[in-house]
DOKOLRO-695108 format. One line per 8 residues: number of its first residue (from 1); their letters; for each residue x, y, z of C-alpha. Coordinates in steps of 0.2 Angstrom, whole numbers. Each point is the difference from the previous one (the first is absolute). Example, Ala and Ser with C-alpha at 12.3 -4.5 7.8 and 13.67 -1.06 7.14 Angstrom:
1) as) 62 -22 39 ~ 6 17 -3
END
This chain:
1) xxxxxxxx) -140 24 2 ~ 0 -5 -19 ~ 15 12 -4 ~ 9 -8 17 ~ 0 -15 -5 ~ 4 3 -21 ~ 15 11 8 ~ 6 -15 10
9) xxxxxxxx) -3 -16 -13 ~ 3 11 -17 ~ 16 4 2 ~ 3 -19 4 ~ -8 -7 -12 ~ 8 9 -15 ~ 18 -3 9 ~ -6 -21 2
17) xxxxxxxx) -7 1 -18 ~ 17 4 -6 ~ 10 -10 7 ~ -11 -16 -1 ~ 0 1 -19 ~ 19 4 -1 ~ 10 -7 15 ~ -2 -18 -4
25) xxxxxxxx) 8 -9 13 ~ -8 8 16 ~ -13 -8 8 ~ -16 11 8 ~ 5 5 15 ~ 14 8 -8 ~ -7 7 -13 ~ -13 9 12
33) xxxxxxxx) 15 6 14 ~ 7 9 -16 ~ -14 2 -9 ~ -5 13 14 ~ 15 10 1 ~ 0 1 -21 ~ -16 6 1 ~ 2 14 13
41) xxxxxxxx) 17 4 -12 ~ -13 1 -14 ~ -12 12 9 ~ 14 13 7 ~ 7 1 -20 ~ -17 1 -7 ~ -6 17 12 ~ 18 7 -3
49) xxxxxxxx) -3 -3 -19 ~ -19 8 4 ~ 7 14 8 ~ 14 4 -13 ~ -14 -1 -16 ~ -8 13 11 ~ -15 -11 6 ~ -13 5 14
57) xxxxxxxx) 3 -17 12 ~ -18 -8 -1 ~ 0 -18 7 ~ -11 -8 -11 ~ 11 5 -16 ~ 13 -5 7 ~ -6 -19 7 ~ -6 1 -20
65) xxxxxxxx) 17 0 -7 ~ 6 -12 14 ~ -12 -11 -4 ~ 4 0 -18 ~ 18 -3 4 ~ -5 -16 8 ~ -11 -7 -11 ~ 14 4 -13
73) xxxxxxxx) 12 -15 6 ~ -16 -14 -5 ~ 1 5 -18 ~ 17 -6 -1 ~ 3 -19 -5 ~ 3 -6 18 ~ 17 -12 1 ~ -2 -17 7
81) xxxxxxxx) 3 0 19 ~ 17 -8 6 ~ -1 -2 21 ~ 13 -9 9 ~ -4 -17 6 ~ -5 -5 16 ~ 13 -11 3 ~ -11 -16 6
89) xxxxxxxx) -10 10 12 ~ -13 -11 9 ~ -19 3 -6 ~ -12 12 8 ~ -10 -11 14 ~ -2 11 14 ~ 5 -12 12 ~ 17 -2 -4
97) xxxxxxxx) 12 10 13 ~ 10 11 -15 ~ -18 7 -6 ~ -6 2 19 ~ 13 10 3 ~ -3 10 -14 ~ -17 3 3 ~ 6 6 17
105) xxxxxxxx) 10 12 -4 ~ -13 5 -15 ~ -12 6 14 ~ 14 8 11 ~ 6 11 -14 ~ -21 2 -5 ~ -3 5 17 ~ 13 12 4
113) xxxxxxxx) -4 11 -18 ~ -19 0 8 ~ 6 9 16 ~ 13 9 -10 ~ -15 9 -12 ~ -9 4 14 ~ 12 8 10 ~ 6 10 -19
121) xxxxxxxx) -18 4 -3 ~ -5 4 19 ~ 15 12 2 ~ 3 17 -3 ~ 13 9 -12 ~ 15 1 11 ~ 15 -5 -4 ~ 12 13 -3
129) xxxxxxxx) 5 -4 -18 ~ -16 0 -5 ~ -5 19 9 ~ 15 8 -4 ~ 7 -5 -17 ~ -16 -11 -10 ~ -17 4 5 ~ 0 18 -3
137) xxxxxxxx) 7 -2 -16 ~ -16 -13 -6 ~ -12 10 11 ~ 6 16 -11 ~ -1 -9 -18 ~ -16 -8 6 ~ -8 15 2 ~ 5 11 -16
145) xxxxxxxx) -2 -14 -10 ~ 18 1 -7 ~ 20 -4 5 ~ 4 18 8 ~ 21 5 2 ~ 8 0 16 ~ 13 9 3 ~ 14 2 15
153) xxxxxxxx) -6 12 16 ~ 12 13 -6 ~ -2 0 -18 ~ -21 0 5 ~ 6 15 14 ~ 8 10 -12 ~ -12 0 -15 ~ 12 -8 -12
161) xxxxxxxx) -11 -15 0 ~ -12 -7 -14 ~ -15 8 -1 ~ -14 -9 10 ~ 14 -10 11 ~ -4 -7 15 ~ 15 -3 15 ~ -1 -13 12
169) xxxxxxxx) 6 2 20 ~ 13 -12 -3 ~ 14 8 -7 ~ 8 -14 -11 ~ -18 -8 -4 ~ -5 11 -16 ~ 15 -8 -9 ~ -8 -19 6
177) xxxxxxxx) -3 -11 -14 ~ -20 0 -5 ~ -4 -19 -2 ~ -7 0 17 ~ -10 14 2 ~ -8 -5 -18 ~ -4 -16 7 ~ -10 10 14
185) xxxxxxxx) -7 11 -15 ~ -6 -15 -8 ~ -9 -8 16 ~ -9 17 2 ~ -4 2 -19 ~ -9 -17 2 ~ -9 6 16 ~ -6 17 -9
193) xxxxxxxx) 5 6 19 ~ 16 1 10 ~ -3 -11 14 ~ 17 -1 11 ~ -5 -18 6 ~ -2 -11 -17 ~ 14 11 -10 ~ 11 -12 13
201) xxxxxxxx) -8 -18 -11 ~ 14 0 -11 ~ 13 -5 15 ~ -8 -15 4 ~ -2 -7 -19 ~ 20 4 -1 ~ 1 -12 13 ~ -10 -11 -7
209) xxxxxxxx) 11 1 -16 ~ 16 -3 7 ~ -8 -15 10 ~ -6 -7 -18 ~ 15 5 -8 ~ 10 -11 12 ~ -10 -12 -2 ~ 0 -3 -15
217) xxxxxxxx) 18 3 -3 ~ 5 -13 15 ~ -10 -13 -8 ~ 9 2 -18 ~ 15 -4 10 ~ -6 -16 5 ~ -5 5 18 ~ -16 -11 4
225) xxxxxxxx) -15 6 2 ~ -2 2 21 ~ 17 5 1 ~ -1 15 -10 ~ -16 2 8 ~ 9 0 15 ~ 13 12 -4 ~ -13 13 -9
233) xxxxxxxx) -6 -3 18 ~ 16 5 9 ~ 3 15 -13 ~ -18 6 3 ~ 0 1 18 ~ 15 10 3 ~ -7 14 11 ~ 7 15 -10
241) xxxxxxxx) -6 -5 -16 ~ -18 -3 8 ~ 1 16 7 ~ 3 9 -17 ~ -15 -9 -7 ~ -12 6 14 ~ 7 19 0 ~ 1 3 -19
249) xxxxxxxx) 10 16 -6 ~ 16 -6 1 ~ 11 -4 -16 ~ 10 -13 7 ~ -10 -15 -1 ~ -3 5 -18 ~ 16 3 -5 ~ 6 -18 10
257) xxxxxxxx) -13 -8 -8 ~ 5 5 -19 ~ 18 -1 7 ~ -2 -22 6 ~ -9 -3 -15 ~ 14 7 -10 ~ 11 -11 7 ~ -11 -15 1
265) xxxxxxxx) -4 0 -21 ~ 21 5 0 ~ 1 -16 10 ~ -10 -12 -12 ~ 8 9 -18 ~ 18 -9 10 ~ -9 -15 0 ~ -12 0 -16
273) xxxxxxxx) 8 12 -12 ~ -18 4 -4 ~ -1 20 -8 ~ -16 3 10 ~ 10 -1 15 ~ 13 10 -4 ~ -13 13 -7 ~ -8 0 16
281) xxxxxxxx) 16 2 9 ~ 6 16 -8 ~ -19 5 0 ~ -2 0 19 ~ 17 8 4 ~ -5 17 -14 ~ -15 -3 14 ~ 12 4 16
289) xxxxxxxx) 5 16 -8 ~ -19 5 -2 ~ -7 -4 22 ~ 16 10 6 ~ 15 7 2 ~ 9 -14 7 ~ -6 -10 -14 ~ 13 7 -9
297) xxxxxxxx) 13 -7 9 ~ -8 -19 0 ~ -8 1 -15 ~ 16 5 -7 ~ 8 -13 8 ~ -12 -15 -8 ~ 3 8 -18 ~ 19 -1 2
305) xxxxxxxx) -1 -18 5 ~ -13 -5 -12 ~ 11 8 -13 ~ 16 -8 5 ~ -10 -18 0 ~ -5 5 -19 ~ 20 -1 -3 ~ 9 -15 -1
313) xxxxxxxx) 13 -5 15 ~ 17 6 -4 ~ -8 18 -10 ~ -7 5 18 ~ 17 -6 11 ~ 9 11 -13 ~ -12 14 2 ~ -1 -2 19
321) xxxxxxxx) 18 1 1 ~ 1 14 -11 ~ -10 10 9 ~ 7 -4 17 ~ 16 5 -5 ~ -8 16 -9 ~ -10 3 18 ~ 19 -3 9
329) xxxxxxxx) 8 11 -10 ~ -12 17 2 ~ -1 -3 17 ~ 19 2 2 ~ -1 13 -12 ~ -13 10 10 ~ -16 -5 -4 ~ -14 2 -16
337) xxxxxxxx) -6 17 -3 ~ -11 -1 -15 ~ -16 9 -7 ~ -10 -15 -9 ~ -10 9 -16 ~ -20 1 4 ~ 5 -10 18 ~ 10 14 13
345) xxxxxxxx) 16 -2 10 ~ 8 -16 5 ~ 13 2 11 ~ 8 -13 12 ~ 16 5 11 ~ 7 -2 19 ~ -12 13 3 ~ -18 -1 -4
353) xxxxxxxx) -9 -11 -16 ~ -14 7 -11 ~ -11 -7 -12 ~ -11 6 -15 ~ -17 -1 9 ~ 4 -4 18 ~ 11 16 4 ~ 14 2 9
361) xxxxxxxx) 7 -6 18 ~ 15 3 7 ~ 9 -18 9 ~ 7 -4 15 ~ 0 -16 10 ~ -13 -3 13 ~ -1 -17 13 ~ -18 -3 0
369) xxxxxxxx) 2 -21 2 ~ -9 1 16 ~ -14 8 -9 ~ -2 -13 -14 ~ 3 -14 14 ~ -15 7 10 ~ -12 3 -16 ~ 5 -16 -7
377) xxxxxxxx) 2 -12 13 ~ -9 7 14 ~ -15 11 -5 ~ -16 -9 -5 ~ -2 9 -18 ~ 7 -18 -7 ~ -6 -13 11 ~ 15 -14 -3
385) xxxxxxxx) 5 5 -20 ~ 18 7 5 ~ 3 -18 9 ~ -8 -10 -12 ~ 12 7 -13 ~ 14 -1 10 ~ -3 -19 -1 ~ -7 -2 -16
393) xxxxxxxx) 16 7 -11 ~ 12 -9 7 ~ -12 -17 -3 ~ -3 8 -18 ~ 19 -2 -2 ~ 1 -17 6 ~ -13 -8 -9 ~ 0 9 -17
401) xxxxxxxx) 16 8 -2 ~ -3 -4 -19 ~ -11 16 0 ~ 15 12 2 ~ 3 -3 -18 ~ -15 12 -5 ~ 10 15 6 ~ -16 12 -3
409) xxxxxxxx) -10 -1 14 ~ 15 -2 11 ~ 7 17 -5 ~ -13 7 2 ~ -4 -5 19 ~ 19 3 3 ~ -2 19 -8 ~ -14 3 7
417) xxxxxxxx) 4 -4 19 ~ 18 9 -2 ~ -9 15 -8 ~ -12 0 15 ~ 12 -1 14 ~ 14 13 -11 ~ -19 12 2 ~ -2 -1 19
425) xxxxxxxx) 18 -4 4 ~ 8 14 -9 ~ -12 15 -5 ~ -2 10 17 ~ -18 4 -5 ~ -7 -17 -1 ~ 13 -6 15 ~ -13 12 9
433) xxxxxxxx) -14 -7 -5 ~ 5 -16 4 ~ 5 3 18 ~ -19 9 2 ~ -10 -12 -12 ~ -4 11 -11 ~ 3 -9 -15 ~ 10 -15 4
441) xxxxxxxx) -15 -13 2 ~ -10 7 -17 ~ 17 -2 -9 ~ 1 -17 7 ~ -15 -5 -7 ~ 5 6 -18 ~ 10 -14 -1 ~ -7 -14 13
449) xxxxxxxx) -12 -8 -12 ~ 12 -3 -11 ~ 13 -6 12 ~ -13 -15 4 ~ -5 -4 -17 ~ 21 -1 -5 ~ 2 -12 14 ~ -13 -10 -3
457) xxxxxxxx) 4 -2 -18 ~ 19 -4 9 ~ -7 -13 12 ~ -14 -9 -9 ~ -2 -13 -13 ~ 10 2 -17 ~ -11 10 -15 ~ -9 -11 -10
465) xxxxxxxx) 1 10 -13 ~ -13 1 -15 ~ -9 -15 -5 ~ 3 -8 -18 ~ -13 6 -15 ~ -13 -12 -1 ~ -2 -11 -14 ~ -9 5 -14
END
């Protein structure tokens, strides 16, 4: 239980040391919803770096130089801390209504992670994800010790493989990036066992990061206290996202977790200016790339916009146009055909699209509105979210229409959705898996915590912003 426990609060320590000491406008709670997902970055790198200086993976060495890199940050002078004012709040005094109501919703959100560990640590190893593509991989490193090859079926079948690789029954799932399986080799490497039941402890403290993360990052914006409470609330209790938490194995809670606090630090560098942010921004969306394939695609997407709001105005309306016209004029011409050095093919025609990394689909339009009406509007996966939103941008746009001057964050929501619905709309693969919800509900939530936090940030109070220096 000792090595449990340092492979859950290690990892978010060093992340939380970090940050503490160099992210000088955040307040706590933000700085422990990153700090987390920083220090699980941290752990994946550092076994990757074991592995390639040929090192036999042995916990205790490894919490060592953790440990080392978060103590490293208190050595360095620690700049005064800027947060944003409060903006007049009332004081503490449990009696008044604003603090009941956050104290209510406190214990809602307190009582509902209580339920969801149990059921996480209560049930078995399941989820498909998990069995298929993650688990086998960990289970494998876990018990030689080291960061063994995989290779595809046919490669392992035919012999042409690496010596010593290992295949998975999934066909696509050896080529799966392997940030979460070594978060599963870590949780065992603490245990000195592989128990299928707490490898799965990780999922609920992701949650708990975004939830802190939020936090945080609403009460920056000058949200009050008990109505951010109430919206980590709402963006805690959506059903899909608690189920994701209580199954552990999937990637997609991960990779919409590092996905909204992307945005959410891309949000407050509009606002602030402040480096840290921006740092954080690009930081989290190199992260997307790491959780899984899709992360490409999103990921990709938050870098692009947070590198078009490093350039002034009129440099990205020219370069915006450009492209558009450059984009108008291949596709009459016939399409790109290209082979990108050290990348692969990238090839986009009326026929079929492919991407370095993601491979190649072939297109074709495909009517699946009822389907995303049905998952949307009708299922129970998302409680009220979809109609929540449906009300809360157009209110967004009446009450701050200021905000549309920080393009950023609006880009990237209006990239995003069009790339999502260009996916299931156009690629007959994915139009399939819509219509037998295969994939269309774990997409969705790739991008749902993220849909909350950027209306939110539309609909609430103006940003503070960071507090003068004090006097000296």
């Amino acid at each position: 239980m000792t090595g449990l426990l340092v492979s859950l609060f290690l990892p978010w320590i060093a992340g939380s040391t970090w940050l503490w000491r160099t992210w000088r406008t955040a307040n706590l709670p933000a700085v422990l919803g990153y700090g987390y997902l920083l220090g699980i970055l941290a752990v994946t790198v550092l076994i990757r770096l074991w592995h390639v200086a040929g090192l036999e993976l042995d916990f205790w060495s490894l919490a060592a130089v953790l440990a080392l890199f978060a103590a490293l940050p208190l050595l360095l002078p620690g700049p005064s801390r800027r947060e944003s004012p409060r903006r007049g709040e009332p004081p503490w005094p449990w009696w008044r209504a604003e603090n009941l109501i956050f104290a209510f919703f406190l214990v809602l959100v307190a009582l509902r992670f209580g339920s969801i560990l149990l059921d996480n640590v209560y049930r078995p190893l399941f989820s498909w994800d998990a069995w298929m593509n993650f688990a086998p991989k960990a289970r494998v490193w876990f018990e030689l010790g080291e960061i063994a090859p995989y290779a595809s079926q046919k490669d392992w079948l035919r012999g042409a493989s690496l010596e010593g690789a290992f295949t998975l029954g999934n066909w696509q799932g050896w080529d799966y990036p392997a940030t979460v399986p070594l978060v599963m080799l870590w949780t065992a490497l603490g245990l000195d066992a592989w128990h299928d039941d707490l490898i799965k402890l990780p999922w609920v403290f992701v949650g708990a990061a975004l939830g802190l993360a939020a936090y945080g990052q609403f009460r920056h914006f000058g949200i009050s206290r008990h109505i951010a409470m109430v919206l980590v609330y709402l963006l805690l209790s959506i059903p899909y996202v608690n189920v994701h938490m209580v199954l552990g194995g999937y990637a997609d809670l991960w990779l919409a977790t590092a996905l909204c606090l992307g945005l959410l630090a891309l949000m407050r560098w509009t606002t602030t200016g402040d480096k840290a942010d921006l740092i954080l921004a690009l930081l989290f969306a190199t992260f997307c790339f790491l959780i899984k394939k899709p992360g490409v695609i999103w990921g990709g997407l938050l870098l692009v916009s947070t590198g078009l709001a490093m350039l002034p105005r009129r440099i990205t309306l020219v370069l915006g146009g450009l492209f558009a016209t450059a984009a108008a004029a291949l596709w009459i011409a016939g399409g790109i055909d290209i082979t990108l050095p050290a990348m692969g093919r990238l090839r986009i025609d009326a026929e079929g699209i492919a991407f370095p990394y993601l491979g190649q689909r072939p297109l074709g339009f495909t009517d699946v509105s009822k389907v995303f009406v049905d998952s949307l509007f009708l299922s129970s996966n998302w409680h009220l979210f979809w109609y929540a939103l449906v009300v809360m941008l157009p209110l967004g746009l009446a009450i701050n229409p200021e905000r549309l001057r920080q393009a950023a964050p609006f880009l990237f929501i209006g990239a995003s959705v069009a790339a999502f619905l260009f996916i299931f709309f156009m690629i007959p693969r994915y139009s399939r898996e819509a219509a037998d919800l295969t994939t269309l509900n774990r997409a969705l939530l790739h991008l749902v915590p993220s849909l909350f936090v950027f209306a939110a940030w539309w609909l609430w109070l103006k940003p503070a912003g960071p507090a003068p220096p004090p006097e000296p």
